[in-house]
N, C-alpha and C positions, 0 to 999 in steps of 0.2 A: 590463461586467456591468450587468445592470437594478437600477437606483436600488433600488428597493423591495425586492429580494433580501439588496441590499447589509446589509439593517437588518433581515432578517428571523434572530429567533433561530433556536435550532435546530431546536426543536419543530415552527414555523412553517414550514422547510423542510423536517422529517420529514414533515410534513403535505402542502406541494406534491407533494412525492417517491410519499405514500401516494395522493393523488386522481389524480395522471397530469399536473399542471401542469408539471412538469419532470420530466425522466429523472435517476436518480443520476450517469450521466454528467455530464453539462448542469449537474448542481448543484457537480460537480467540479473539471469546467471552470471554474465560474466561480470557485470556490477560488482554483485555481491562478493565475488572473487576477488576483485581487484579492491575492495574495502578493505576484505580479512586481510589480504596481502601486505597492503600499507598502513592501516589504522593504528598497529603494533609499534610502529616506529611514529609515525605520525601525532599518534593521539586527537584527530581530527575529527571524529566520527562523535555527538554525543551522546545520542539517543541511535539505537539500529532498530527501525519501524518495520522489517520483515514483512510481517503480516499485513496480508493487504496491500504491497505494494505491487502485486500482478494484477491490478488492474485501475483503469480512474473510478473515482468516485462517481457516482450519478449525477449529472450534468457540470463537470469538471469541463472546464474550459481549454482545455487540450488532451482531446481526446487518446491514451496511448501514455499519457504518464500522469501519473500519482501526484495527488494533491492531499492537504491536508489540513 
């Protein structure tokens, strides 16, 4: 994952996400990246919900990320 994303709050990447700098994909991806990466050492993570989290639920109250 790019350094700089790594430290970008969320705003910051709502903002990439909103100019065309990244696709909501690609910012996903790097999620899941940056779980596999640290969860090993961590043990943070309890459940990995994968499936389903490329996109909100049907009238999810923000639009663009996964609800559950």
């Amino acid at each position: 994952m790019d350094e700089e994303l790594r430290w970008t709050d969320a705003v910051g990447q709502a903002e990439l996400v909103r100019c065309g700098a990244i696709s909501p994909g690609e910012l996903l991806d790097a999620g899941r990246d940056r779980i596999r990466e640290i969860d090993p050492v961590l043990h943070c993570i309890v459940a990995h919900l994968e499936p389903g989290a490329e996109g909100p639920a049907p009238g999810a109250p923000f639009p663009g990320f996964p609800s559950w």
